[in-house]
Backbone as a ProteinNet text record, in pm:
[ID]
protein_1_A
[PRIMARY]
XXXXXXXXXXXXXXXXXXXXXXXXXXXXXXXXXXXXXXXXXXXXXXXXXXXXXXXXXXXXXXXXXXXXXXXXXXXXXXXXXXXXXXX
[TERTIARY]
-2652.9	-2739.3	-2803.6	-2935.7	-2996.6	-3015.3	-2993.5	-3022.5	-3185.4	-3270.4	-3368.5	-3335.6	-3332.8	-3345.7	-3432	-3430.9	-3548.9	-3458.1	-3495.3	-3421.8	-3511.2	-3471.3	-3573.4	-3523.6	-3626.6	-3539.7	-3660.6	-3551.3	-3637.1	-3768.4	-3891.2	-3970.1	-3908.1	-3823.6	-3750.5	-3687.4	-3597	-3565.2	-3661	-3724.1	-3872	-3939.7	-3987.9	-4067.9	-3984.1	-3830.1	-3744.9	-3695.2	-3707.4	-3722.6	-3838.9	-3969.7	-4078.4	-4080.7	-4046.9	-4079.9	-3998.3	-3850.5	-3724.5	-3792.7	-3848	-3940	-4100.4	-4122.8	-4246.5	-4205	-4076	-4054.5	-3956.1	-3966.9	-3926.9	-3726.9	-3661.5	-3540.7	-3456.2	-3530.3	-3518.2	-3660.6	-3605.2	-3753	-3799.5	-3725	-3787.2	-3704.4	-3731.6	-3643.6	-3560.4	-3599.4	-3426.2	-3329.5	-3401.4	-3245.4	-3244.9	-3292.9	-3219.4	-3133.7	-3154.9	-3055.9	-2968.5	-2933.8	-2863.6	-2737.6	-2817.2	-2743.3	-2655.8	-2723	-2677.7	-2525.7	-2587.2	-2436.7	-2374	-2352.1	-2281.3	-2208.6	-2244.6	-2163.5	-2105	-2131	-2060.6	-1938	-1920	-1813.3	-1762.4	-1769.4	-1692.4	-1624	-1711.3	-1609.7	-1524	-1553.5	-1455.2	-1280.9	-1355.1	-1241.7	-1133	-1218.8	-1200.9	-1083.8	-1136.2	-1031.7	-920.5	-933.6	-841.7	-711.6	-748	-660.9	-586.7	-655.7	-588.5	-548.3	-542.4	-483.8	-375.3	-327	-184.9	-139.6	-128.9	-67.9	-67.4	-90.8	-59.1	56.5	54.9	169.6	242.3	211	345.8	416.2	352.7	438.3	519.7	488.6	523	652.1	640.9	760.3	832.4	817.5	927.4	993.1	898.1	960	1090	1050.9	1092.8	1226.9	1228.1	1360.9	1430.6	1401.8	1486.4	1561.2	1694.6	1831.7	1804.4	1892.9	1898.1	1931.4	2006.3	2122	2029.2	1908.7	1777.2	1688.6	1717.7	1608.3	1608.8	1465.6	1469.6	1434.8	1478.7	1510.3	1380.9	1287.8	1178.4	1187.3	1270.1	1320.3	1380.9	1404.4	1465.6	1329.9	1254.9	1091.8	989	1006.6	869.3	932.6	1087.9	1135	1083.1	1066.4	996.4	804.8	790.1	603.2	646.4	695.8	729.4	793.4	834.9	885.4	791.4	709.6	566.1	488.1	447.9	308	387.7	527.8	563.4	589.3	604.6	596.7	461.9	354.1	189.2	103.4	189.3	156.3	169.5
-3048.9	-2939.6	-2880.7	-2831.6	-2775.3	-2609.1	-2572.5	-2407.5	-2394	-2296.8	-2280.8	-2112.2	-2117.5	-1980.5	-1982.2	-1835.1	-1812.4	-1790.6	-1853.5	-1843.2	-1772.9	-1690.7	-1674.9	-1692	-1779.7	-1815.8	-1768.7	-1776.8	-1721.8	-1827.9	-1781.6	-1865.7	-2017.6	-1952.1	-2073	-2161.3	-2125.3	-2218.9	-2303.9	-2232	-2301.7	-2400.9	-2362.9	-2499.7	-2615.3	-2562	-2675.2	-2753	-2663.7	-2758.6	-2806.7	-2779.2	-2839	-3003.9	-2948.4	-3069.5	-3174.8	-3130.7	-3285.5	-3315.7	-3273.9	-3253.7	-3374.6	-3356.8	-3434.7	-3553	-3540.5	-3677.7	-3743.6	-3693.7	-3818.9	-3785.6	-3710.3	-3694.7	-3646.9	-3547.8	-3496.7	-3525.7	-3525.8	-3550	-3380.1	-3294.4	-3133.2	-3101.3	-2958.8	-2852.3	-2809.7	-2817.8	-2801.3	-2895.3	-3086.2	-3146	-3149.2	-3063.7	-3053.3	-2912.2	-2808.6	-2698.1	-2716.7	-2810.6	-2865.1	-2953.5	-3053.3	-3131.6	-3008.7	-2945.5	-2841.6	-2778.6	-2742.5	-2651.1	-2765.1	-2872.4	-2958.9	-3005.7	-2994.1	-3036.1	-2919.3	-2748	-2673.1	-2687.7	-2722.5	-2714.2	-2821.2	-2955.4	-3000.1	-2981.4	-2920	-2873.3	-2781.1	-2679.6	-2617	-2654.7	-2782.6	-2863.2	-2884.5	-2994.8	-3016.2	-2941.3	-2793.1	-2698.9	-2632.1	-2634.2	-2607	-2695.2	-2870	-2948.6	-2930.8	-2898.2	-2935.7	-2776.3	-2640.4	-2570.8	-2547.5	-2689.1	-2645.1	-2757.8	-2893.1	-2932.4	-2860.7	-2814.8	-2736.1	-2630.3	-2550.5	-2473.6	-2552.6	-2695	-2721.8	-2789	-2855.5	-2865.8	-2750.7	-2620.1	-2552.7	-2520.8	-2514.8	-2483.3	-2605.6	-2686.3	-2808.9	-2799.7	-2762.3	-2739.6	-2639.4	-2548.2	-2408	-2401.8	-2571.3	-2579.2	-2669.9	-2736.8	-2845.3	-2809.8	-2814.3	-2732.2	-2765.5	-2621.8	-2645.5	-2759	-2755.2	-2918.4	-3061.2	-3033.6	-3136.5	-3146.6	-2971.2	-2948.1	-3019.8	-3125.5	-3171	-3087.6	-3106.5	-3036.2	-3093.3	-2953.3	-3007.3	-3081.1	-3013.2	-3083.5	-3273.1	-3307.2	-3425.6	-3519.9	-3450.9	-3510.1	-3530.5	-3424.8	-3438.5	-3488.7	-3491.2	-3542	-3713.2	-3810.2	-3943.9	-3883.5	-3817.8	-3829.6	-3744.5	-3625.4	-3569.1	-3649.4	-3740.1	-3824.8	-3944.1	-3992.1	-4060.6	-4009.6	-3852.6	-3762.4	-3730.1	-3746.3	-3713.2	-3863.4	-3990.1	-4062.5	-4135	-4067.1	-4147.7	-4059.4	-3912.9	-3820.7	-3870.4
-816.1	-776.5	-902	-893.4	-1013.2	-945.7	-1083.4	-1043.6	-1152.3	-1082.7	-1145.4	-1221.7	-1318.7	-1462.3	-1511.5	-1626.2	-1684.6	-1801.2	-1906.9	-2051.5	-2151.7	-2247.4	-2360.1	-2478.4	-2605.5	-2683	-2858.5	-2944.9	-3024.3	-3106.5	-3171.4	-3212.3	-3280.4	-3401.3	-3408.5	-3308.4	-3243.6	-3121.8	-3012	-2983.4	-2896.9	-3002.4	-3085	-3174	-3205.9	-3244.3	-3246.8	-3095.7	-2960.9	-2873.5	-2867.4	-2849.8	-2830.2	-2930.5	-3032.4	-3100.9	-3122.8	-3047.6	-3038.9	-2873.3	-2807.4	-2671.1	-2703.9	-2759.3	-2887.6	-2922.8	-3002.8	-3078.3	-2959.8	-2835	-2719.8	-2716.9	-2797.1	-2836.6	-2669	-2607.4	-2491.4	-2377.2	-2275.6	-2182.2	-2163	-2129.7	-2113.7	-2211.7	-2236.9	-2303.9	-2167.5	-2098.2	-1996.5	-1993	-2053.6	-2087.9	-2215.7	-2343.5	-2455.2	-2425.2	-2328.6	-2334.4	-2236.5	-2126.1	-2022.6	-2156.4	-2258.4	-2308.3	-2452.6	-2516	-2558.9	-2504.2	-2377.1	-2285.9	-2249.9	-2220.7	-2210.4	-2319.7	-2459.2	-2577.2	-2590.1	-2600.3	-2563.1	-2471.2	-2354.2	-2299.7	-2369.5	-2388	-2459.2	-2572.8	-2629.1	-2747.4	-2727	-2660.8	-2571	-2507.3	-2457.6	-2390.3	-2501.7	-2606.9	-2752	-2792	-2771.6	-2876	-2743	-2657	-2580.7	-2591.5	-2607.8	-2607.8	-2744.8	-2849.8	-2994.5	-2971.3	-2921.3	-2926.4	-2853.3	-2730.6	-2677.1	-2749.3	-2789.4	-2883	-3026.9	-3062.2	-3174.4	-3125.3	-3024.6	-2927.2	-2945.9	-2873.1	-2809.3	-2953.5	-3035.2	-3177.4	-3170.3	-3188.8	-3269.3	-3176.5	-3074	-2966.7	-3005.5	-3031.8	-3053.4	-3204.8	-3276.1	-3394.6	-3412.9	-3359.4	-3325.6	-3245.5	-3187.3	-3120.7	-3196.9	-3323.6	-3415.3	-3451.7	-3450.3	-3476.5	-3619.1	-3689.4	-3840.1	-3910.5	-3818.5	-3909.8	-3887.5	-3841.6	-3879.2	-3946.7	-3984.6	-4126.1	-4227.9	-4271.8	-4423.8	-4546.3	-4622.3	-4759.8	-4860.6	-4853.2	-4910.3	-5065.7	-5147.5	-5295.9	-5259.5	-5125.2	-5108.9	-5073.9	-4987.7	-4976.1	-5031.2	-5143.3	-5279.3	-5369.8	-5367.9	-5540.7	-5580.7	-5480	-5594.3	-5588.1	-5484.7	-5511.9	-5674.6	-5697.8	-5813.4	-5986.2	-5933.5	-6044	-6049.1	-5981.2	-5971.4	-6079.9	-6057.6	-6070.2	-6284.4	-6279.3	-6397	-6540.8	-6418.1	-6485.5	-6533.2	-6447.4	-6477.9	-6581.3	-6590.1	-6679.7	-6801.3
[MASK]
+++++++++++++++++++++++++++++++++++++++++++++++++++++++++++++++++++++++++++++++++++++++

């Protein structure tokens, strides 16, 4: 279904649709601002997804019993003896 609106956009914005409208990029300026709001929601989507995995890491982390904690001096000590022997 199409809905018919009335948009207003500033000088800059109009010449830059008119003319990706020109160079054939979009057929109207209603499918460069249709395709516009459509990469909008996606990115949207985008960050919705990488913001509940990032939650849900953190809830999992958050449940790693201590006695699984690695010992950061046990994890950097060869990159550290690497970075001291190329010195």
């Amino acid at each position: 279904m199409t809905i018919k609106t009335t948009l207003s956009f500033t000088d800059r914005h109009h010449r830059f649709l008119k003319e990706k409208v020109g160079e054939g990029v979009y057929a109207s300026a209603s499918a460069a601002v249709a395709a516009a709001v459509e990469r909008m929601i996606e990115d949207e989507q985008a960050r919705e997804i990488a913001l509940n995995a990032m939650a849900e890491e953190i809830r999992l982390r958050a449940a790693t019993p201590r006695a699984d904690f690695v010992d950061h001096d046990d994890v950097f000590a060869p990159a550290l003896r690497r970075l001291d022997q190329s010195g």
